[in-house]
C-alpha positions in Angstrom: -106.8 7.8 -33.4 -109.7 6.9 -31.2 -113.6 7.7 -31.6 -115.3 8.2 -28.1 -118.7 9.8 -29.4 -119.3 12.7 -27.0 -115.8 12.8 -25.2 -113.9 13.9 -27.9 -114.2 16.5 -27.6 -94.9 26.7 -30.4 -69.4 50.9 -25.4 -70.9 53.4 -27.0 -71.6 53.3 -30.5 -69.1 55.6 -31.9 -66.6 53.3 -30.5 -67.7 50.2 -32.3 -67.9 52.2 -35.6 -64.3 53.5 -35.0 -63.2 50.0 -34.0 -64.7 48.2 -36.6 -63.6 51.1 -39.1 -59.9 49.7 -37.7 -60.6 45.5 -38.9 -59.6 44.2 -41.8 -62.7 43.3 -44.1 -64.0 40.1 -43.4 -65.0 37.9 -46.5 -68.8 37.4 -47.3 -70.1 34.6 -45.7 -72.9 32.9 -47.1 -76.1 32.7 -44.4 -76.7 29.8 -42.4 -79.5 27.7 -42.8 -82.1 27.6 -40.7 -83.8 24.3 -39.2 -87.4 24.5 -38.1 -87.5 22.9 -34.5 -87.3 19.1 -34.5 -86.5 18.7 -38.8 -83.7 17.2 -40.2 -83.8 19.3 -43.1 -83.4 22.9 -43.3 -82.7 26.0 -45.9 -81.6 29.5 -45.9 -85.0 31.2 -46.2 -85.3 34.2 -48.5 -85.4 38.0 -46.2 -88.7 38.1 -45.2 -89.5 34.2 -44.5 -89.1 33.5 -40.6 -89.6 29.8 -39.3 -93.9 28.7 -39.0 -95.0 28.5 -36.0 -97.9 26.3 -37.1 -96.1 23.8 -39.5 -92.7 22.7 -40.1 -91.2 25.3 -42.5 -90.9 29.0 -42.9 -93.6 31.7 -43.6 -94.1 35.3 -44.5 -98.2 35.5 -43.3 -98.7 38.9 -44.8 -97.8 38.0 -48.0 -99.4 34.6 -48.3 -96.0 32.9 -48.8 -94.9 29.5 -47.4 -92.2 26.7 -47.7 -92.8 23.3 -46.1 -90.4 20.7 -45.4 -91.3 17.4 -44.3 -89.1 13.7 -44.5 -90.6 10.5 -44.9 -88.4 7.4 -44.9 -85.8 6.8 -47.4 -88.2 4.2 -49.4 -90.6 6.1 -49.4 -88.3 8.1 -52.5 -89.9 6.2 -55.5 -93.6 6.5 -55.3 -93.0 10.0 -54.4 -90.8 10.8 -57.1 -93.7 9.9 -59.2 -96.2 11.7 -57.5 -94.4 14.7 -59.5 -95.3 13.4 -62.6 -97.1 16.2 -65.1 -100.2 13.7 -65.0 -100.2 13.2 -61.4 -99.8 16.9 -60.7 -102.4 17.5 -63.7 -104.8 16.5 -62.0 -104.4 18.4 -58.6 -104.9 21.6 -60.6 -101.5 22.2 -61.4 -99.9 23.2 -64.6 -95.9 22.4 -64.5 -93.4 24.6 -66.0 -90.1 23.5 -65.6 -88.7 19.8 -64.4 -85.2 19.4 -63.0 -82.7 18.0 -61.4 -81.0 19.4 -58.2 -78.0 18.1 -56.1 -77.4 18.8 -52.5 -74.8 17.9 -50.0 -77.2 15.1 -48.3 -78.1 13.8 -52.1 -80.3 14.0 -55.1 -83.8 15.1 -56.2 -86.1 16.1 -58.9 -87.5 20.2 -58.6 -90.9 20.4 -60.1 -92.4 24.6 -61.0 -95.7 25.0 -61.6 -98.7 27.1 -61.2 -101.7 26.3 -59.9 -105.6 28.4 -59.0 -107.0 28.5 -55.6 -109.6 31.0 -53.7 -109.6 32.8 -56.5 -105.6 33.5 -56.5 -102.8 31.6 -58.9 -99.9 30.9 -56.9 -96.2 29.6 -58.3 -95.5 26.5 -56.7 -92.0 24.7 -56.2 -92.1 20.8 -55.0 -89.2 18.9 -54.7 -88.2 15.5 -53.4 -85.1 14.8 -52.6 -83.2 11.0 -51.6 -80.8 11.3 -49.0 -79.5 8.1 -47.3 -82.0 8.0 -44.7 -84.5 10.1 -45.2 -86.8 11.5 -48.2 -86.7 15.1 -48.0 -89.7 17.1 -49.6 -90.3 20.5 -50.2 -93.4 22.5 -51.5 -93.6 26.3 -51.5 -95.5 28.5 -52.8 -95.7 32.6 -53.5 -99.1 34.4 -55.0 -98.4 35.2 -58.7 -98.8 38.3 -57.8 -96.6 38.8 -55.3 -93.1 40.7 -56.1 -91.2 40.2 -52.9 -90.1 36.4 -53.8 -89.3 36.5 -57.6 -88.4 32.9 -59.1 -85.2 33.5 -58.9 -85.2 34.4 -55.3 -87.5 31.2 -54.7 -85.2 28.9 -56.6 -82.2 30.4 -55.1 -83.3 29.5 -51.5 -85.0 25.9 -52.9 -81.1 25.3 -53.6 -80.0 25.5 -50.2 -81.6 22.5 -48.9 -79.5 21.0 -46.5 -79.9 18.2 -43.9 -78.2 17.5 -40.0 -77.1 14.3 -39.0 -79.6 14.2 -35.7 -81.9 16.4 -34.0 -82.0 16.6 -30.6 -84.5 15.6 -28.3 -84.9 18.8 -26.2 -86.2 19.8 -30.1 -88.7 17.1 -30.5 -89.8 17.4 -26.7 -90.1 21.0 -26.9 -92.9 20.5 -29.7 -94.9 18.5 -27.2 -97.6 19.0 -23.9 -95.7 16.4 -21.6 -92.6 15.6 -20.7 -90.7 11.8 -20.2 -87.9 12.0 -17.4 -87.0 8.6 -18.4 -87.1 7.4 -22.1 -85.9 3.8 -20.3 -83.4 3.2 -23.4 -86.0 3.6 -26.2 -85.4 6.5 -28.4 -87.9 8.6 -30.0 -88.9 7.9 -34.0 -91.4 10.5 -34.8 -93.1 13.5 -33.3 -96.6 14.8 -33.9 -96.1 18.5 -32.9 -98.7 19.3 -30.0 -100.3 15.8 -29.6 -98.0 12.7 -30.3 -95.1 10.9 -29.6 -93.6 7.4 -30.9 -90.7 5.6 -29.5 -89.3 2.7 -30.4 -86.4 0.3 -28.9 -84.2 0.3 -31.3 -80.6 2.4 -30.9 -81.6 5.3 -33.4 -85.6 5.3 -33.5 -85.2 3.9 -36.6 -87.6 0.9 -37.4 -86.1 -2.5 -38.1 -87.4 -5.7 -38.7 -86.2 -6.8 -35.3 -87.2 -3.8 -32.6 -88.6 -5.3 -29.4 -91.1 -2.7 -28.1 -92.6 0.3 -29.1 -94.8 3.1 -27.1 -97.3 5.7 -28.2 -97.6 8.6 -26.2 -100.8 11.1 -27.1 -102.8 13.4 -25.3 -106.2 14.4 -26.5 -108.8 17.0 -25.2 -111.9 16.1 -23.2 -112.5 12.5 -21.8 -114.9 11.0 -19.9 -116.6 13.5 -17.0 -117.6 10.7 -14.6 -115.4 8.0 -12.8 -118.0 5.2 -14.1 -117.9 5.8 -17.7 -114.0 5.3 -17.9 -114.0 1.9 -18.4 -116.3 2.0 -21.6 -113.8 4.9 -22.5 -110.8 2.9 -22.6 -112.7 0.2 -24.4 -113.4 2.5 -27.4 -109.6 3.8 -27.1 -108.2 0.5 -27.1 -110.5 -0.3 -30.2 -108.9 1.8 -32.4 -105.2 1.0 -31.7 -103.6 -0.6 -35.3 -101.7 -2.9 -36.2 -102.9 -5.4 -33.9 -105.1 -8.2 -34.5 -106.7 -11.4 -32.7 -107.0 -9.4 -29.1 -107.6 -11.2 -25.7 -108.0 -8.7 -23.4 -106.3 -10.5 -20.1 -106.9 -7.4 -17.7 -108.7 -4.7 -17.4 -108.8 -2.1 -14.7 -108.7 1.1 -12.8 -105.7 3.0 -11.4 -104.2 6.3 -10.9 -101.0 7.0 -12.6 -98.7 10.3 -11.4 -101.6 11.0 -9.0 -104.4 11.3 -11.3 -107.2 8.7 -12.1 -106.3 6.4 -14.6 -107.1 2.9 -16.4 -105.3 0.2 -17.4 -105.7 -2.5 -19.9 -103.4 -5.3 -21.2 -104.4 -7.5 -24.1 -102.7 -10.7 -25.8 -102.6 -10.1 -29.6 -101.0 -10.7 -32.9 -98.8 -8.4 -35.1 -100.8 -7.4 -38.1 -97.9 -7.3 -40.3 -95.6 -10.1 -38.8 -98.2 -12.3 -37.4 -95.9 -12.7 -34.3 -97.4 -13.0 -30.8 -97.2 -9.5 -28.9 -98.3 -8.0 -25.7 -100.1 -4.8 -25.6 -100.1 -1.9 -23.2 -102.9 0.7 -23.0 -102.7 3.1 -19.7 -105.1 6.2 -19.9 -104.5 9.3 -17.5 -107.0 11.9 -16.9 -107.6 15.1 -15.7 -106.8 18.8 -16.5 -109.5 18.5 -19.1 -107.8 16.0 -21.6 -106.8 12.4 -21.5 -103.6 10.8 -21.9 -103.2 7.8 -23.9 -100.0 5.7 -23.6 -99.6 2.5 -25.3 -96.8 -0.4 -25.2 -96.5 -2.9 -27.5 -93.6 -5.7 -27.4 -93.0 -9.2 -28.3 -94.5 -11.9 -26.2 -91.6 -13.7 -25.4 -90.0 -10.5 -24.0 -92.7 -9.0 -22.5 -91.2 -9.7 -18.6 -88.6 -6.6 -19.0 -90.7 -4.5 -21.7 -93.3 -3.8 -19.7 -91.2 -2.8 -16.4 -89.2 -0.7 -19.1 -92.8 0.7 -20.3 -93.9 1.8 -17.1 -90.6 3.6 -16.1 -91.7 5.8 -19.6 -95.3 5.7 -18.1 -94.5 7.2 -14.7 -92.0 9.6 -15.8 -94.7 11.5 -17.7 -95.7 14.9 -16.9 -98.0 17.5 -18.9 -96.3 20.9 -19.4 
């Protein structure tokens, strides 16, 4: 997000049998899916798969096997769809099998198998996208050829049970991050970037419209400037590389300390790249503890007043983990 040249740097047990022995059977029960921390979407993974701790899916490390979930908005459904084309995939290496179509209780989607050669190893692949409502749901997973614990069928089988929850809550989301906000001042959060990021908007789901009023960044990084002096031209870079802005007149610019540690402020006059509508913008940095902390507000001029008390309640609520 920012380039500052050298700074840049998760009852015994006889009794039970005999009292279990006693029960009427049960009937089966199918298992429950599982949701990775902070997705919408979810699956029953095959024996053997247990949730990533490194990505947003489920993994068996020892066998080189991997599902990975991800949503993108619903819109998003079409030039996605296509990206499953034989061509399209073609040309990434792969060589598609089988193309179908799968229905799930949140919607529809097209399930793409293929094969494809990396490092020397040919893996089975299974990519999906699926349109649900509100979301784009997409799927890619993959098992060596090789590999006999996850037949197709077992693979397909698990692709199938795709499922998606209405919400996720936010002790998931925050529990994928470094900080934590005591006071989200009514915004809600849209997106999470596990271990570094966090967007919220003011809007009553997190869901962007063509009418929210504010939005904040939240993002720690490592490193930052070692002296006091050389803040200032570090915020200056930081501020640089904020997007979707345009026509900037910085109006202040200026140290403080924010939750006790050294900080810097900078508030700009802009315009909304995509809109063209005026905007206020927000940058507050916080140091210290070897990384920097970048938080940045951006609302419409004309309600700038009550954003920005709203964006510092987020600001000063903040506190690394």
């Amino acid at each position: 997000m920012m380039n500052a040249g050298k700074y840049r740097s998760l009852v015994t047990a006889a009794y039970v049998v005999a009292a279990l022995a006693l029960l009427p059977a049960a009937p089966a029960r199918a298992a429950d899916p599982v949701f990775p921390a902070a997705s919408r979407v979810g699956l029953v993974p095959p024996p053997g798969m247990t949730p990533s701790k490194s990505f947003l899916g489920f993994e068996d490390v020892a066998k080189d096997t991997a599902i990975l979930l991800a949503t993108q908005p619903a819109a998003a459904y079409s030039e996605l769809e296509k990206s499953l084309a034989t061509d399209a995939l073609k040309k990434q290496g792969m060589t598609v099998e089988k193309r179908e179509t799968m229905t799930f209780d949140f919607g529809s989607g097209v399930l793409v198998t293929a094969k494809q050669a990396a490092d020397k190893t040919t893996y089975r692949k299974w990519l999906l996208v699926a349109q649900a409502k509100d979301f784009t749901a997409l799927l890619n997973a993959q098992v060596p050829e090789k590999e006999t614990a996850y037949p197709d069928a077992v693979m397909r089988a698990a692709v199938a049970t795709l499922t998606a929850r209405a919400t996720v809550p936010d002790s998931e989301k925050f529990s994928l991050l470094p900080f934590e906000i005591g006071d989200l001042a009514g915004f809600h959060i849209q997106r999470v970037l596990p271990g570094r990021a966090l967007l919220l908007l003011d809007t009553p789901d997190g869901e962007p419209t063509d009418n929210f009023d504010a939005r904040m960044l939240i993002a720690i990084f490592p490193g930052g400037p070692a002296e006091a002096d050389e803040r200032a031209n570090f915020a200056r870079l930081a501020f640089g590389q904020i997007a979707g802005i345009k026509d900037v007149r910085i109006t202040m610019s200026e140290p403080l300390r924010i939750g006790g540690q050294p900080g810097f402020q900078t508030l700009a006059q802009a315009k909304d790249t995509q809109s063209g509508i005026d905007i206020m913008v927000a940058q507050w940095l916080r140091f210290g503890g070897g990384a920097v902390m970048q938080m940045v507000g951006v609302a419409k001029a004309d309600g700038w007043t009550s954003a920005l008390s709203r964006l510092r309640t987020i600001r000063d609520s903040i506190e690394p983990k």
